[in-house]
C-alpha positions as CSV (number, residue, x, y, z in Angstrom):
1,X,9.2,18.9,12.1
2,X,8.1,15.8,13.1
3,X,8.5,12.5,11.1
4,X,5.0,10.1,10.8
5,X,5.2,6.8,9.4
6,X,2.0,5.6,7.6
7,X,1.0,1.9,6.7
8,X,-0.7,2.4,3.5
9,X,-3.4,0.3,2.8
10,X,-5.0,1.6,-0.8
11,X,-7.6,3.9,-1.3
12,X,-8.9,3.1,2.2
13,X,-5.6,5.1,3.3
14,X,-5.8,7.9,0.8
15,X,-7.8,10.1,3.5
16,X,-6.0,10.0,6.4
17,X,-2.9,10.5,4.4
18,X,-4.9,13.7,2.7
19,X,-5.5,14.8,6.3
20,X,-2.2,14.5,7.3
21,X,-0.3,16.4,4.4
22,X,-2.4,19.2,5.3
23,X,-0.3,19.6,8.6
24,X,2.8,21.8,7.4
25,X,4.8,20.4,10.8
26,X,4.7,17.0,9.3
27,X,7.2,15.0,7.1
28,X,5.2,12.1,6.1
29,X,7.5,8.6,5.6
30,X,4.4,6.1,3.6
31,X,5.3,2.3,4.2
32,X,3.8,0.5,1.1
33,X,3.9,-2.8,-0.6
34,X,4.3,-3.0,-4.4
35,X,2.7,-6.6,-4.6
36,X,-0.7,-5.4,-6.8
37,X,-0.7,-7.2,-9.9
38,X,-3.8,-6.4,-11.6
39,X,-4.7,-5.2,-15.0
40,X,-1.8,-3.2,-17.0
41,X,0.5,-3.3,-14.0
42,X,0.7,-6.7,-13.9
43,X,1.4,-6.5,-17.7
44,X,4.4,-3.9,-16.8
45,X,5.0,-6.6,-14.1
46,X,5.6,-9.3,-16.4
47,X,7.4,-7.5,-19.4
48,X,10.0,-5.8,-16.9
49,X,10.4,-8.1,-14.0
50,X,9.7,-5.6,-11.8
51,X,7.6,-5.1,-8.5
52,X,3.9,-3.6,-9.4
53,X,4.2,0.6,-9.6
54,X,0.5,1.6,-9.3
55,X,0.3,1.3,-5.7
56,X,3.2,3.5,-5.1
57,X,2.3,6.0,-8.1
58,X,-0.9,6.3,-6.2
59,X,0.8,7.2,-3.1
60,X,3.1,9.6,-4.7
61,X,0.3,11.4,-5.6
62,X,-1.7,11.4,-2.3
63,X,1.7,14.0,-1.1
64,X,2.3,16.4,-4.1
65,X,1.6,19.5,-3.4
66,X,1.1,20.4,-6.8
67,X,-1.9,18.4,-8.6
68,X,-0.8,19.4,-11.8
69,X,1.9,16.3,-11.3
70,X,-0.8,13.9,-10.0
71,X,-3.0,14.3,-12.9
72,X,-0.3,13.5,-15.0
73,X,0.9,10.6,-13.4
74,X,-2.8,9.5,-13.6
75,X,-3.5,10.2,-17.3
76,X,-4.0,6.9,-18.8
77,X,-4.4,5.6,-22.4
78,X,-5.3,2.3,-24.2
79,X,-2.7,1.7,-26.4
80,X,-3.0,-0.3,-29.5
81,X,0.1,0.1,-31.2
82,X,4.2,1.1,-30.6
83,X,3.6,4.3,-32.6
84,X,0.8,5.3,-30.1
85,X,2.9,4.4,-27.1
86,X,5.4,6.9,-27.5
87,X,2.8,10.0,-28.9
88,X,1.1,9.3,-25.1
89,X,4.4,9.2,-23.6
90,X,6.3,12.0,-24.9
91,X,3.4,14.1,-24.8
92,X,3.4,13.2,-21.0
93,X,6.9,14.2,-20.5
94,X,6.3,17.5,-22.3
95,X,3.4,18.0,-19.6
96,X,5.5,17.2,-16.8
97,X,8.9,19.2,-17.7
98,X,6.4,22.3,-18.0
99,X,5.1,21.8,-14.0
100,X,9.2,21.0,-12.9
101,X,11.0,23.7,-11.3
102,X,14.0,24.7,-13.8
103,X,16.5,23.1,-11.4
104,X,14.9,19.8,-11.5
105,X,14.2,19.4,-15.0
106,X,17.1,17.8,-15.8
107,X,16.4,14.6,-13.6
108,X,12.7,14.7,-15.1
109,X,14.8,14.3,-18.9
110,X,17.0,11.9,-17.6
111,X,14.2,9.5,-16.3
112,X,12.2,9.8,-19.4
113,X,15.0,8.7,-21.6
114,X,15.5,5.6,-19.5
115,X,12.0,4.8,-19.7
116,X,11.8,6.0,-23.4
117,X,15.1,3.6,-23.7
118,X,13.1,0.6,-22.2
119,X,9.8,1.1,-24.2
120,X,11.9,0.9,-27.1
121,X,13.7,-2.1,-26.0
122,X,10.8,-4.2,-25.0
123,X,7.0,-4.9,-26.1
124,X,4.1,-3.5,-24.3
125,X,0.8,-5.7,-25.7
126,X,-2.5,-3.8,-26.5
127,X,-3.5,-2.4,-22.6
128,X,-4.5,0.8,-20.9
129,X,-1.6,1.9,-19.5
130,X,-1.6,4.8,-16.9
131,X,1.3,7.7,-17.7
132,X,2.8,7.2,-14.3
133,X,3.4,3.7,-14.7
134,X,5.1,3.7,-17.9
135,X,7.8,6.6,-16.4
136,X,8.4,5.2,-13.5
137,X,9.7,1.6,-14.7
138,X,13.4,3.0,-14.3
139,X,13.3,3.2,-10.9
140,X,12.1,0.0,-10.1
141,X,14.6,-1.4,-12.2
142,X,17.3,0.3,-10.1
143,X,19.0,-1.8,-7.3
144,X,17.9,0.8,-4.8
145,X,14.1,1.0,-5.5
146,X,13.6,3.4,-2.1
147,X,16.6,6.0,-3.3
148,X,15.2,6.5,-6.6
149,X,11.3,7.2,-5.5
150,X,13.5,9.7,-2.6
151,X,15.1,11.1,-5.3
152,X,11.6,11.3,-7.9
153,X,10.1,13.1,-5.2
154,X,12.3,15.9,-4.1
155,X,12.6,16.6,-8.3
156,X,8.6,17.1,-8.1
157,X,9.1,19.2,-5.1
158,X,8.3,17.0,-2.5
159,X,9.0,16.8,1.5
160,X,7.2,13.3,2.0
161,X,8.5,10.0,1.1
162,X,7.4,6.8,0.6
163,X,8.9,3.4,0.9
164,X,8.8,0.1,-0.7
165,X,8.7,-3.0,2.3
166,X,10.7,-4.8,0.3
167,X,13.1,-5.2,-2.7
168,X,11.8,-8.6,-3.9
169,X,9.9,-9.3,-6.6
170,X,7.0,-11.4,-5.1
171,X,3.8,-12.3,-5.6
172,X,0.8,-12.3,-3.2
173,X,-1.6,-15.5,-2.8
174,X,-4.7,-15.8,-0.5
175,X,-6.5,-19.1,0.4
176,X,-10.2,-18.5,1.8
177,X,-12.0,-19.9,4.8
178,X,-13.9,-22.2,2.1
179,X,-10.5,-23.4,0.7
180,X,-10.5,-21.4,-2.5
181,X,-7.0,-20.2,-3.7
182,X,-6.7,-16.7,-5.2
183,X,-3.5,-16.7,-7.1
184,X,-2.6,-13.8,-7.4
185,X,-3.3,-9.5,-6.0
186,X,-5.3,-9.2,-8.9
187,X,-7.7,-11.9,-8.1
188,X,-7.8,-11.0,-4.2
189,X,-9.1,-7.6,-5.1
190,X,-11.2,-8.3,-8.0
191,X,-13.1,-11.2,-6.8
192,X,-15.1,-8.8,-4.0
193,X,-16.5,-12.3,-3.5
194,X,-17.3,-10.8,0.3
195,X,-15.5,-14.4,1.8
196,X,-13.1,-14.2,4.6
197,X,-9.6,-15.1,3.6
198,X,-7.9,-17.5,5.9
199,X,-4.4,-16.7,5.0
200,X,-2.1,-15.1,2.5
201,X,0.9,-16.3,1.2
202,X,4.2,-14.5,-0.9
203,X,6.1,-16.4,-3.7
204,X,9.1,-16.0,-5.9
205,X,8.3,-16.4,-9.4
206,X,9.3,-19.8,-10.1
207,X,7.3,-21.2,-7.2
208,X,4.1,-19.1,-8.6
209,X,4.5,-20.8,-11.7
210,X,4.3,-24.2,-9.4
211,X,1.1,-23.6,-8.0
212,X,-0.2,-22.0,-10.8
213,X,0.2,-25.6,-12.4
214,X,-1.3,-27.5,-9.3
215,X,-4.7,-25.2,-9.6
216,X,-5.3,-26.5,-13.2
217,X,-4.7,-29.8,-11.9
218,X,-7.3,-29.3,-9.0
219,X,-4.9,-30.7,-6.6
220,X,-6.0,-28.2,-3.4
221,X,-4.5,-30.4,-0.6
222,X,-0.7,-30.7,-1.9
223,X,-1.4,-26.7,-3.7
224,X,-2.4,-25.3,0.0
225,X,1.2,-27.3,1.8
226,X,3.3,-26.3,-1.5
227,X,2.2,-22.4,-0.4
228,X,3.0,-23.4,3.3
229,X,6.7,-24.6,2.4
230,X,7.5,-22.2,0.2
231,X,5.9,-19.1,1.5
232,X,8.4,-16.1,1.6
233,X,8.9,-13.1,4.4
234,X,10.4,-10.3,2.4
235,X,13.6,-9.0,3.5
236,X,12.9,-5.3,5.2
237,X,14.3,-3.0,2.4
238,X,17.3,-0.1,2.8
239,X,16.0,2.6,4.7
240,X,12.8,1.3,6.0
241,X,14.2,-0.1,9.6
242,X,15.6,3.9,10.0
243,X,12.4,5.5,8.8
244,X,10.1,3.7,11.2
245,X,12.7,3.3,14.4
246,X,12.8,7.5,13.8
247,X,9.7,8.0,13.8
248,X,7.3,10.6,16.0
249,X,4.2,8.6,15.1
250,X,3.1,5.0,13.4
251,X,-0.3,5.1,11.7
252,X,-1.7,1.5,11.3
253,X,-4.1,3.3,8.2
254,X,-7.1,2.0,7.3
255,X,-8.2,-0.3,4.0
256,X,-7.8,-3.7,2.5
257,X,-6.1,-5.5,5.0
258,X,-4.9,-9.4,3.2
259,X,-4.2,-7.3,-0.1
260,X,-2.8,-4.4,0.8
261,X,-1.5,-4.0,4.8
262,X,-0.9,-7.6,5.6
263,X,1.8,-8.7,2.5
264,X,3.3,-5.7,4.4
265,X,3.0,-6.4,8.2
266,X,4.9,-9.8,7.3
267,X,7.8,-7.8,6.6
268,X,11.2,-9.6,8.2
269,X,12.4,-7.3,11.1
270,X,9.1,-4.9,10.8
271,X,8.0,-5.4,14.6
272,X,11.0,-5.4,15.6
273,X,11.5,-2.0,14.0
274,X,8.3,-0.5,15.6
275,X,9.1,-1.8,19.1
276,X,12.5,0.1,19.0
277,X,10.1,3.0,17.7
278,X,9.7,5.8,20.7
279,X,6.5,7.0,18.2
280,X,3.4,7.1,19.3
281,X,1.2,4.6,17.8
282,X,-1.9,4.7,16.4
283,X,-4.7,2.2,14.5
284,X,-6.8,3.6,12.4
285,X,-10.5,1.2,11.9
286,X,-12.0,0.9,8.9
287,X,-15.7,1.4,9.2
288,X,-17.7,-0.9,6.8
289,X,-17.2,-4.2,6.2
290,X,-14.5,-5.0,4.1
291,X,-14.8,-7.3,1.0
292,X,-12.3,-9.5,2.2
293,X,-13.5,-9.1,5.8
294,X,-17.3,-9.5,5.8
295,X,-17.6,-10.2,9.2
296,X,-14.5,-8.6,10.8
297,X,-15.4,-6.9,14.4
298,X,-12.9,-4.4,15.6
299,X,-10.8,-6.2,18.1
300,X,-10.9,-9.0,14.5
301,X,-8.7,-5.9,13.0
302,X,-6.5,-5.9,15.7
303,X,-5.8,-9.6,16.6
304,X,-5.1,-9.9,12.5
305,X,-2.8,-7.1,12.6
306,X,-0.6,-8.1,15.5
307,X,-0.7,-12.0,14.3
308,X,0.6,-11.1,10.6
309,X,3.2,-8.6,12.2
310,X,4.4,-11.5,14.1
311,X,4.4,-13.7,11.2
312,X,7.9,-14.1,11.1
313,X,8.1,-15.6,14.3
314,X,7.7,-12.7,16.7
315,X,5.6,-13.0,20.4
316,X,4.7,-9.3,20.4
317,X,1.6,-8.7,22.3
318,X,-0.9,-5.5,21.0
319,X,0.2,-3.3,23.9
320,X,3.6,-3.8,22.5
321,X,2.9,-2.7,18.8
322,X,-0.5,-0.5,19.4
323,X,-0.7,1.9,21.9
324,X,-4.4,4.1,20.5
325,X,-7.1,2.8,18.4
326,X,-9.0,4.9,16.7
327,X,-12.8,4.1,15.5
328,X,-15.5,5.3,13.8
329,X,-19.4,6.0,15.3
330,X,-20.7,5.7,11.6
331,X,-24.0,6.0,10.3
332,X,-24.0,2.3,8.4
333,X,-26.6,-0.2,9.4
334,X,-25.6,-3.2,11.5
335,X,-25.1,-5.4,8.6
336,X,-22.1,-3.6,7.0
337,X,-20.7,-1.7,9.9
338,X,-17.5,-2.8,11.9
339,X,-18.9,-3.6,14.9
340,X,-16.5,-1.8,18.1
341,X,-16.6,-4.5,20.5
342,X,-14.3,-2.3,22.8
343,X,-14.9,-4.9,25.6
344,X,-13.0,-7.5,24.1
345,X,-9.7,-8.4,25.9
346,X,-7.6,-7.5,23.0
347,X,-8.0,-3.5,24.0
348,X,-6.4,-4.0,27.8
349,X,-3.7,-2.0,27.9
350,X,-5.3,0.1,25.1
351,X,-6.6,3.8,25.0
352,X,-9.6,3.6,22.0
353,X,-11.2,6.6,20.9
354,X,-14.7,6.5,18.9
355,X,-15.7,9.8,17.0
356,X,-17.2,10.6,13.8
357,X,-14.7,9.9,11.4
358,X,-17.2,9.4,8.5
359,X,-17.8,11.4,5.3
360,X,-21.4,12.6,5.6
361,X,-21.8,13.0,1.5
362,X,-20.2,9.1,1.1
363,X,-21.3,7.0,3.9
364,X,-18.8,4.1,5.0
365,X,-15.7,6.6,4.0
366,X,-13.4,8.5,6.2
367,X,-13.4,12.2,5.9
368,X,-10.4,14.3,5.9
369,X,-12.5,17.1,7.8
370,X,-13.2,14.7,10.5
371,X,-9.5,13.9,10.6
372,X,-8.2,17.1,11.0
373,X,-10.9,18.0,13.8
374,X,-10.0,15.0,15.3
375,X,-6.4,15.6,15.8
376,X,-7.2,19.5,16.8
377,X,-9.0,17.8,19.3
378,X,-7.2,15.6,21.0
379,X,-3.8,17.9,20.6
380,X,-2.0,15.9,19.0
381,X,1.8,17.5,19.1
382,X,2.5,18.2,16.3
C-alpha cells in the first residue's frame, strides 16, 4: 500500500483525487485548508467559532466509496425556522444510520446528538444549510480537529484521510494588483473579477474585525501595512508533519491557487515537511486561466507555489520541493489557456510531462480517464 499526499485545491482537485481513489494500492492522506467562508458556512463559522466545514465535507466525499454517504452529506435545505432545522436533520441521520455498517452506528448516534445538542443550544438564522455541515460541527469543535475527521471516516468505511493544515481559526484576505482588498474567502471566490491577486493574508478574528473597520473608512495605505503586521502563518496541525514526511508521493493538485492551495502552502514547517519527504513529487497545472490568475503562464504556477511555501521564511529552491510537472496539451484557445513556457528557467532541474489531461465533453477540465491512462503510462509504482 502506498501512502499519497494530495494538496487539495477545490473542485479543481476533485478529478485527480477521483482518479486516484480508483487505484486500490493507494491510501490517499488530502492536505486541505478550512479557511472558505462563504454563504452558510461562514454563517456556521460565525455562530460556532469554528474553522469553515464545506471544504473538507467536500473532500470527504471525493474518497467514500459508497455515494450513498456523499449524497447525504450533500443534501441541503433552506431553513426558515428551528422546527424545520431539526425535521432536515434527523431525517438526515435516519439516512445515514441506514448506509453505516452495524458496528459503526453507534459513533454515527453519538455524533448526531452532539450536533443535535449544539443546534439546540445555539441559533442558526434563515440559510441554506448543507446536511454535512450541520453534522459535522462536533468535530471541529473538538481540540483535535484531524482525529475526529480520522475517526468520521473509518465509521463511514473509509481507508483515505484527510487533514486540516491547521487548528486555528483564521480568516483569509487577498489584496489585488490594482490595490483592492478582498476581506474575506468568500469575496476572493465570488468576485471572479478575473484580476490577479498580489498577495494574501491570514488573520485572527479580532484583527479581521480591525481591517474590516479600516475598509469602511477607505484608509487602503495604513489597511494594506495593518495586514502586513499582523499577517499569521498557521501552526502545522497534529499529524500533518507525519502524513507528508511518510509519504510515497506529494501531489501539488490543481485549482484556485490564492483561495484554496496558497492559505495552505503558508503553513509553518510545511516545506520543511516535504523536503524530509523521500515521496516522489509531482505538480499538477491547471489548464485554463484561472479567475484569480488571468494571465498566469506555467512556470507563473510554479514560482507562486514555491514563493508561498517559503512564506515563512524558507530559501527552498523548486528542484527542492518539485521534482515532475505535469501539464495539459488542451484544446482552449490562446486567450484562456495556461500557456507551457517549459523554457523558462524555473523547470532546470525539472522533468515536465505534457499530455492530454482534458475532458473532451467539458473543455478546460481534467479528466479522470486521462488520469488514470496517464499514470498506466508512465508506470507509476504503485
Amino acid at each position: 500500500m502506498k501512502d499519497v499526499l494530495v494538496f487539495s485545491g477545490g473542485r479543481g482537485s476533485s478529478t485527480l483525487i477521483k482518479a486516484l481513489v480508483k487505484e486500490p494500492n493507494l491510501r490517499l492522506n488530502i492536505l486541505v485548508n478550512a479557511y472558505d467562508n462563504g454563504l452558510s458556512t461562514g454563517v456556521i463559522r460565525e455562530v460556532f467559532g469554528i474553522l469553515g466545514i464545506s471544504d473538507i465535507r467536500k473532500t470527504i466525499g471525493t474518497v467514500l466509496k459508497n455515494d450513498v454517504f456523499s449524497e447525504i452529506l450533500e443534501e441541503r435545505v433552506k431553513i426558515t425556522h428551528k422546527k424545520e432545522l431539526f425535521s432536515f436533520f434527523d431525517f438526515g441521520v435516519k439516512k445515514i444510520l441506514d448506509a453505516t455498517p452495524e458496528g459503526n452506528r453507534r459513533y454515527i448516534e453519538k455524533l448526531a446528538a452532539d450536533a443535535r445538542k449544539l443546534l439546540e443550544s445555539f441559533e442558526l438564522p434563515e440559510d441554506e444549510y448543507a446536511f454535512g455541515n450541520i453534522l459535522m460541527v462536533p468535530l471541529f469543535k473538538s481540540s483535535n480537529i484531524n482525529s475526529a475527521i480520522s475517526t468520521f471516516l473509518k465509521a463511514l468505511g473509509s481507508k483515505h484521510r484527510v487533514y486540516v493544515n491547521s487548528q486555528e481559526n483564521l480568516y483569509l484576505v487577498a489584496v489585488t494588483q490594482s490595490g483592492h482588498v478582498l476581506l474575506d474567502e468568500a469575496e476572493i471566490v465570488g468576485g471572479r473579477s478575473s484580476v490577479s491577486i498580489e498577495k494574501i493574508y491570514l488573520l485572527q478574528k479580532d484583527h479581521l474585525e480591525i481591517a474590516e473597520k479600516l475598509s469602511a473608512e477607505n484608509d487602503l495605505f495604513e489597511l494594506v501595512e495593518f495586514l502586513k503586521v499582523n499577517n499569521v502563518y498557521p501552526v502545522m496541525a497534529d499529524a500533518v508533519c507525519d502524513a507528508v514526511v511518510a509519504s510515497d508521493y506529494i501531489f501539488y493538485a490543481p485549482g484556485t491557487p490564492h483561495s484554496s492551495l496558497y492559505p495552505t502552502y503558508v503553513t509553518t514547517g510545511l516545506a520543511e515537511a516535504i523536503i524530509k519527504s523521500n515521496a516522489k513529487k509531482v505538480f499538477v497545472s491547471n489548464i485554463g486561466a484561472d479567475y484569480e490568475t488571468p494571465s498566469y503562464r506555467l512556470s507563473d504556477y510554479i514560482i507562486s507555489t514555491v514563493s508561498y511555501l517559503n512564506a515563512d521564511t524558507s530559501q527552498y529552491l523548486a528542484e527542492d520541493l518539485i521534482d515532475v510537472v505535469l501539464a495539459s496539451k488542451g484544446s482552449l484557445v490562446d486567450r484562456t489557456k495556461v500557456v507551457l513556457d517549459t523554457k523558462h528557467k524555473v523547470f532546470n532541474g525539472l522533468e515536465v510531462s505534457v499530455d492530454s489531461f482534458e475532458s473532451v465533453e467539458h473543455s478546460g477540465r481534467h479528466s479522470v480517464e486521462a488520469f488514470t491512462n496517464f499514470f498506466n503510462r508512465a508506470q507509476f509504482e504503485w
